[in-house]
Structure formats: structure tokens, C-alpha cells
C-alpha positions, -999 to 999 in steps of 0.1 A, spaced: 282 370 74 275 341 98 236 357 96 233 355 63 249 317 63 219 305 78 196 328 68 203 313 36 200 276 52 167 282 62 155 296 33 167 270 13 152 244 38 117 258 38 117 259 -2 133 222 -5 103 213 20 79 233 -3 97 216 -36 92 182 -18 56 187 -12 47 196 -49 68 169 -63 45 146 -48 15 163 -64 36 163 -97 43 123 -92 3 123 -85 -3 141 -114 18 127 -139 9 90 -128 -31 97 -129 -26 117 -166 1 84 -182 -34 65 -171 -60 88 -189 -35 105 -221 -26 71 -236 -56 50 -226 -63 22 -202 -56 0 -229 -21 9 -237 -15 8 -203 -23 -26 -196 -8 -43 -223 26 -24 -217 35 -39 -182 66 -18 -178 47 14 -184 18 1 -161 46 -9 -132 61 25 -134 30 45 -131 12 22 -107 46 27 -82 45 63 -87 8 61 -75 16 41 -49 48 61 -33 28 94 -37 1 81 -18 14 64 14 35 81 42 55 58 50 46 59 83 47 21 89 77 2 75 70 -15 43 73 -55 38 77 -66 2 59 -98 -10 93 -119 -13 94 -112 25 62 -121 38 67 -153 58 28 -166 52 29 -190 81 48 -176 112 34 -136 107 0 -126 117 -14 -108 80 -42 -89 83 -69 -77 60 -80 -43 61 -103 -44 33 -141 -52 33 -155 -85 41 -166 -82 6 -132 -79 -6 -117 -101 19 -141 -130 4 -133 -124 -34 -98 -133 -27 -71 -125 3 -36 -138 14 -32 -173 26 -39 -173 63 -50 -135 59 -72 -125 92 -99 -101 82 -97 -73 105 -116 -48 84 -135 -18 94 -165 -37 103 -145 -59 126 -135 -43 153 -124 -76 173 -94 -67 203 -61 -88 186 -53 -114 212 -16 -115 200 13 -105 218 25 -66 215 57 -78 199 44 -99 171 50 -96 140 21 -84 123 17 -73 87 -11 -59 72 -25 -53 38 -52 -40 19 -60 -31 -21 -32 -2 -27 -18 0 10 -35 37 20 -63 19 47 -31 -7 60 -14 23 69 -35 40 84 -45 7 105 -8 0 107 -2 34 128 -32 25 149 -15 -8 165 19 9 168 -3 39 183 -17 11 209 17 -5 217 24 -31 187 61 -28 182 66 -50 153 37 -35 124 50 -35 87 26 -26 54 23 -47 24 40 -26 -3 14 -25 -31 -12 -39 -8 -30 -73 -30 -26 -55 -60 11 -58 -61 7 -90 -43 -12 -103 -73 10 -85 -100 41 -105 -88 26 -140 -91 18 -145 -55 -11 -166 -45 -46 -154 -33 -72 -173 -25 -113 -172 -22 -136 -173 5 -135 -211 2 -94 -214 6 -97 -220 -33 -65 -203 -55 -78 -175 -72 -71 -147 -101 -99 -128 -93 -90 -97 -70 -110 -70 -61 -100 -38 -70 -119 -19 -41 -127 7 -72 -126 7 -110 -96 30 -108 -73 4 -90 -85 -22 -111 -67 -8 -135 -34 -15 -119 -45 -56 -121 -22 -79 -149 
């Protein structure tokens, strides 16, 4: 009987793995087809339904693998933020004191190993995967910016432009994001 116990566990573990794995498809899924069955428009002017389906896309997309920081917690003066976006992004509108450390920019950090460094980009996907390369190279303090700018934006936080100016005006990175934007 003890065989059958965990012969039992172990199935039961591989299918709650499998069931995991195509709930996040179904989370992908059902977030993508709220967007496209009841229209952009209905979407945007309903800002719980929009909030809902944008966290949905958001959780289903990241890993996890680099502990998230939520906008009331960003400390804009004593963290190093980075932005992982394009400089094109970057200049339509970034953090206050945002660094741009985008592809493009492949510039060594001169800042200590235990900082405390948050990065960001438009969703939070290319922050992450940024995010694991300085804990991969010895950073032991790396957090990502839940919601990246968009959620930054959609919680009344301030952004500004390429001249330090406060701005609305966020780039989406693609027209699909930008329909996350209030």
C-alpha cells in the first residue's frame, strides 16, 4: 500500500505541474480574448475590467524570477532605477532619476554589488530578464517594477520627458500595450 501512496503522489504532482502550466495559458488566453470580444473601447472606459485583465497579462507573463517592487515602494532618490527600454522610449517619458540602461547601452554599472537596484521597463518582461542578468553577475539586491511604466503611469505616479519635464505621454513599446494606458 505504501507504493501505491506515492505512486499516487507523484502522479498527482506531475498533473498539478501540468494543470499549473495550462492555467497560465488559460490566464493568457482569457486576458488577450476580454481585450478583443468586448472591444478596446469598452475596455478602456471600464478601469476595473481594464485592471483585471491588464494584471492577468502581466502575472502570466513574468516568472517571477526577480522579486517585484510595487510603485508605493520605490524610494526615487536613494535606489538606482533603471530603464530597460529604448532610448526612444526612455526619451518619451521615464521615472524620475531613471538611468537608461537599454539594450543599446551596454555601459559596466559602477555601483556597488549590494545596491539596491530596481529596474523597469513598459510591461516588466525585458526588466526581468535584465533583472536576472545582474543577480547572474553578483548584484544581490535586484527587484522589478511590477507593471513596469505602465502600471507606474496607471497609478498616478510621475514620469517625465527627455527634458526632466512632467509628462502623460508614455510609450507603449507596441500598440497592444498601449492599450493597457488610462
Amino acid at each position: 500500500k505504501d507504493n501505491g501512496i506515492h505512486l499516487t503522489y507523484d502522479i498527482n504532482f506531475e498533473k498539478c505541474f501540468i494543470f499549473a502550466n495550462i492555467t497560465r495559458f488559460k490566464k493568457i488566453i482569457i486576458a488577450v480574448g476580454i481585450t478583443f470580444l468586448f472591444g478596446t473601447t469598452f475596455i478602456l472606459y471600464v478601469p476595473s475590467i481594464n485592471e483585471v485583465a491588464y494584471h492577468m497579462l502581466v502575472d502570466s507573463t513574468l516568472k517571477e524570477s526577480v522579486p517585484y517592487i510595487y510603485g508605493k515602494q520605490v524610494d526615487i532618490d536613494n535606489n538606482v532605477i533603471l530603464d530597460i527600454r529604448t532610448l526612444e522610449e526612455y526619451e518619451v517619458s521615464h521615472l524620475p532619476n531613471a538611468i537608461w540602461a537599454g539594450k543599446e547601452n551596454d555601459e559596466i554599472l559602477e555601483i556597488g554589488k549590494d545596491a539596491k537596484i530596481i529596474v523597469y521597463c513598459s510591461l516588466g518582461k525585458r526588466s526581468e530578464l535584465k533583472g536576472e542578468q545582474l543577480i547572474e553577475s553578483g548584484y544581490t539586491n535586484v527587484y522589478n517594477l511590477y507593471g513596469g511604466i505602465i502600471e507606474w503611469h496607471n497609478n498616478g505616479m510621475t514620469t517625465i520627458d527627455s527634458n526632466d519635464n512632467s509628462t502623460e505621454t508614455i510609450h507603449p513599446y507596441s500598440w497592444f500595450w498601449g492599450l493597457w494606458i488610462q
